[in-house]
N, C-alpha and C positions, 0 to 999 in steps of 0.2 A: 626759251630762246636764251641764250649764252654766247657770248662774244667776247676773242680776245682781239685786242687793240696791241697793236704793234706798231714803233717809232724807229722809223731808220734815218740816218743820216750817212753825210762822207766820213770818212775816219779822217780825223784830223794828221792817222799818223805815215799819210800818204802821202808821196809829193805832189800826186795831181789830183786834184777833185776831181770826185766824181769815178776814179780807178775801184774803188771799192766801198762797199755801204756794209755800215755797221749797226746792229740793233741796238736802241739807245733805250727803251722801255718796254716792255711785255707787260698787260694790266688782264686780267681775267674781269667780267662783270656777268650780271644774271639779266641784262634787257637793254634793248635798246636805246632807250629812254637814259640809262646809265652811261652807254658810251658814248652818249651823246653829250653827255657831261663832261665825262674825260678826255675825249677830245678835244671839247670847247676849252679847258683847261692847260691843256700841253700848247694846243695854237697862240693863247693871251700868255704864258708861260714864253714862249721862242720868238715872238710879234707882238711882244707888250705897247709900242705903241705907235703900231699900221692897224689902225679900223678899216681900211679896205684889206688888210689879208683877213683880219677878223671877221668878216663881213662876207667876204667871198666863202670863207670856211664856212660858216653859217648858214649859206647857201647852199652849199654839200653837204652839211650834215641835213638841213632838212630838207634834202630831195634822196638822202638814205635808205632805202630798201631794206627788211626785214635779213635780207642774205646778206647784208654790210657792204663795204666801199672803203671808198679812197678818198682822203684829202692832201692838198696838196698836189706838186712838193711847192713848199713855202720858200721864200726869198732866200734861205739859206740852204734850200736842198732839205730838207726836213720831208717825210713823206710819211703819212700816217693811213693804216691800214686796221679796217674793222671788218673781220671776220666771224660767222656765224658760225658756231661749232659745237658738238656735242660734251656732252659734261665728260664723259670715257677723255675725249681731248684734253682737255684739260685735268682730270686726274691723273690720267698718265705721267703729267709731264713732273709729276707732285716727287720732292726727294724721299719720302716715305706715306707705306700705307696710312689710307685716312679711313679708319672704322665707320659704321653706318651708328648716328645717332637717333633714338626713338624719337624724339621730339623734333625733327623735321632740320635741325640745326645743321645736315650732312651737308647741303648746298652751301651754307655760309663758312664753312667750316673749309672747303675744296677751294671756296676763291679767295678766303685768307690766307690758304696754306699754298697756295697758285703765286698770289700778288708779294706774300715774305720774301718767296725763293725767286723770284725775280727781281725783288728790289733792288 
């Protein structure tokens, strides 16, 4: 199971909220257990200190489904999207080939080389 996590917001460089959403982070991870991390992190990150958004987020993430979801959108429009998807997914999306390593390392290798290019 592999999931990438995506964070949209309003662009700030629009007159009116809410005209257009801009991708504010793209994170690849190898389980759900992981985006459930990363999630939990971007929400106390943007809601540092609303424990009921934190709270309610916490609540979507653990009623989360194996196919991923949605949290949000948070007080500021924030709309966080966990997506289930195949590793081919996410290499594709890789700015160069990533060779198959013997030692197993290919998976770690695909979602550091995912998480650089989107940083």
């Amino acid at each position: 199971m592999h999931y990438i996590i995506t964070t949209t917001a309003d662009d700030p460089h629009v007159g009116t909220p809410a005209m257009e959403r801009v991708t504010v982070t793209r994170t690849a991870v190898a389980t759900l257990d992981e985006a459930r991390d990363v999630v939990t992190g971007i929400v106390e990150e943007r809601e540092p200190f609303s424990h009921k958004v934190q709270e309610t987020a916490g609540s979507n993430l653990s009623a989360m489904r194996e196919s991923g979801g949605t949290v949000g959108p948070l007080p500021d429009g924030t709309v966080i999207e966990v997506r289930r998807v195949r590793w081919s997914a996410i290499a594709d999306e890789l700015p160069e080939y990533m060779p198959l390593f013997a030692d197993g390392g290919y998976n770690k290798a695909i979602l550091a080389a995912f998480n650089g290019a989107h940083a």
